[in-house]
N, C-alpha and C positions, 0 to 999 in steps of 0.2 A: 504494500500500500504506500499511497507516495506520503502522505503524514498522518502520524497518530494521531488518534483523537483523545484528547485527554479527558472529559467526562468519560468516553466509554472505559478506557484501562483504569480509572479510578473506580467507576462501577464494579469493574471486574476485580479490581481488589478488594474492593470489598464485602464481594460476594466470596473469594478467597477465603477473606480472613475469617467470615462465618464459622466453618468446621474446626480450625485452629481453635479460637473461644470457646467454642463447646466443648474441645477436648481436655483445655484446661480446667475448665467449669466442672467438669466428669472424671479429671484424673484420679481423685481419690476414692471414689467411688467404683471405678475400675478395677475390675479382679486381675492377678498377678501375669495371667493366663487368659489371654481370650482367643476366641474363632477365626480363623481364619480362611475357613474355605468350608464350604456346604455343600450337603446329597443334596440329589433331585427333591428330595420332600425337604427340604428347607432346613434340616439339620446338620450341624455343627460335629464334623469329623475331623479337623485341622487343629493344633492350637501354636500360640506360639505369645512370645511375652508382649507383655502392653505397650512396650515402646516404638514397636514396629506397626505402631499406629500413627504414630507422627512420619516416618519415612512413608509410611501409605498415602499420608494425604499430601507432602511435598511431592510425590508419584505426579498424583492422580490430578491435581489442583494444578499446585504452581507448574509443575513438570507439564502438564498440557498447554496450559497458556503462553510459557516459555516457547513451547513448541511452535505456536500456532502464531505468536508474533512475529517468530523468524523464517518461516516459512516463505513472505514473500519476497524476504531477503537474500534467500538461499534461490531463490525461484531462478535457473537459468536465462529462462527468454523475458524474465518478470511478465509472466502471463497473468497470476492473480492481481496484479494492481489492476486488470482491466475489469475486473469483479469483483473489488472491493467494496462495496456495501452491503455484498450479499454475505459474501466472507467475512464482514464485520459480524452479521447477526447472525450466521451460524458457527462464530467464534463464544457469542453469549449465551447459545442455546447448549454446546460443548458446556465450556465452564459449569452455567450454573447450573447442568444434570450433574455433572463430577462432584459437583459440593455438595448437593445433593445427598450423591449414592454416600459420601465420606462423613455427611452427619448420620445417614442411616447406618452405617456400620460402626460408627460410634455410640449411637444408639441402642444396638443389638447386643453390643460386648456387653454396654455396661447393663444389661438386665439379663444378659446370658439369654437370651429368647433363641428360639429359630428363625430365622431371613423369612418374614411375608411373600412367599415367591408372588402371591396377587399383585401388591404395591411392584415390586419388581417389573412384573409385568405388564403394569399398566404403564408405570415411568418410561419402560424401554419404546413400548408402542407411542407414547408420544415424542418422544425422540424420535423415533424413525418417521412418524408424519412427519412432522415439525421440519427435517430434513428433506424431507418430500414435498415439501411447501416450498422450497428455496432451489428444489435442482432446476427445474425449467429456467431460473433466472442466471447460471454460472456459464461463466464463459469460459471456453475451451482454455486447460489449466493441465501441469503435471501433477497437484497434490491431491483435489477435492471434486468429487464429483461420479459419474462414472466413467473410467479411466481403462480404458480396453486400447488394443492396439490400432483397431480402426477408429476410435474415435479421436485418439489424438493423431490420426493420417488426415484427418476429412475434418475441417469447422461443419463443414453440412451434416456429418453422420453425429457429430459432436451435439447439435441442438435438435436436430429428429431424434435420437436418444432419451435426451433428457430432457424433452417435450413428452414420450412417449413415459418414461420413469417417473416425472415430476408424481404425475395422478396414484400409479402403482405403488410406489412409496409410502403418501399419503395414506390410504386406502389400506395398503398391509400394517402400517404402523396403528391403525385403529384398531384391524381385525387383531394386532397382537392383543392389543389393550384387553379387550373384548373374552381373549382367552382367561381372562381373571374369572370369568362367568363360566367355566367348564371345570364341572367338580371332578370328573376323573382325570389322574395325572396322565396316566400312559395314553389318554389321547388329546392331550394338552401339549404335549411332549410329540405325538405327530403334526398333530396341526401347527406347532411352532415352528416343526422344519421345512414343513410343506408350504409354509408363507416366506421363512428366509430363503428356500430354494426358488421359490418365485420370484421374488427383490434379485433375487444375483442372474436367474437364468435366464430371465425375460429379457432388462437390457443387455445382456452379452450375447445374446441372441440375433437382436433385433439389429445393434449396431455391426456386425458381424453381415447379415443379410441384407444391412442398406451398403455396409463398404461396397459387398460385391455388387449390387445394384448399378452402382454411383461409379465403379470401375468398368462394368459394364456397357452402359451408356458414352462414357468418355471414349472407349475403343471404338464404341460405333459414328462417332461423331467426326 
C-alpha cells in the first residue's frame, strides 16, 4: 500500500492488545497446565504450561499483522497497492477473528471447558463469507485471493474467477455457520469437507477451464 493509515493500524492495535489484557487479567486464575489442542468433540487431549499462551497470541495476533503489513512491501511487481482498500479491510476482518479465536482460548484454559466447536463454527463460517464479500473486488495479486496458475497468466481469468468465487464463498461461509444447527458430529464432519472441497475445487476449476478457453480463442484469432 503506498501509505499507512494511521486510524486503521491504531485500530488494529488495539484490537491486538484486547487478548494480551485478558490474559493478564486471567493469569492467576490460570491453571499450571492448560489445553492445547482438541478431538473432534471439543475435548482437550494436548496440555502444555500457561506460558505458551502468550507466545500463542504474539503467533496468532501480532505475528499476523506483522505479516500482513509487509506483504505489500515484499510484493515483487507491488501488485496489492493496486487493491489496497480491499486489503485494508480484509487485513481487519484477519486481525480481529485472530483476537478473537486468542480470547477464546484464553477463555477455555482458564475454566478448563471443552472448545464450543458451535461458536467455532459459526466464527469460521463468517470469516469465510466475510472473505467472500471482498474476493470479486481484489485485483490480480501474488499473496490474496485465488491464486492458481492461470489466474495469475490471465487478468481476465483472474476477475471471471473471483467474480465466479466472490458469491460461492459467501454462500459456503454461511452454510458452515449453519453446521452449528447439525447435532450429529460424523455428519457435520462430512458436510464440512464437502463445503471446503467446494471453496477450493470450484474456482481451480473454473479458472483452469477459462485459461484454456481464453488460450483457445487467442490461437484462433
Amino acid at each position: 500500500m503506498k501509505k499507512v493509515n494511521l486510524r486503521t493500524e491504531f485500530f488494529l492495535w488495539l484490537v491486538m492488545l484486547v487478548p494480551f489484557v485478558y490474559l493478564w487479567l486471567s493469569w492467576q486464575e490460570l491453571p499450571a497446565r492448560v489445553p492445547i489442542h482438541f478431538n473432534l468433540q471439543g475435548e482437550a487431549d494436548g496440555w502444555a504450561d500457561k506460558s505458551i499462551l502468550i507466545g500463542l497470541l504474539l503467533f496468532i495476533t501480532v505475528g499476523l499483522y506483522l505479516l500482513l503489513l509487509l506483504l505489500p512491501k515484499i510484493d515483487p511487481k507491488r501488485k496489492i497497492e493496486h487493491t489496497s482498500p480491499v486489503y485494508a479491510r480484509i487485513r481487519v476482518v484477519l486481525v480481529l477473528f485472530m483476537a478473537a479465536l486468542g480470547v477464546y482460548s484464553i477463555y477455555s484454559a482458564s475454566g478448563q471447558q471443552a472448545v464450543n466447536l458451535n461458536l467455532i463454527l459459526i466464527s469460521i463460517g463468517v470469516l469465510v463469507a466475510a472473505l467472500g464479500n471482498y474476493l470479486q473486488s481484489l485485483k490480480p495479486n501474488y499473496f490474496i485471493g485465488i491464486r492458481t496458475p492461470w489466474t495469475l497468466e490471465s487478468e481476465t481469468v483472474w476477475r471471471k474467477t473471483h467474480r465466479l468465487s466472490g458469491p460461492i464463498w459467501f454462500a459456503g461461509g454461511l452454510l458452515i455457520a449453519l453446521l452449528a444447527l447439525v447435532d450429529d458430529s460424523m455428519v457435520r464432519q462430512v458436510l464440512l469437507i464437502a463445503i471446503i472441497a467446494i471453496l477450493v475445487l470450484v474456482p481451480v476449476t473454473y479458472s483452469y477451464m477459462e485459461s484454456k478457453k481464453e488460450k483457445k480463442l487467442n490461437s484462433q484469432a
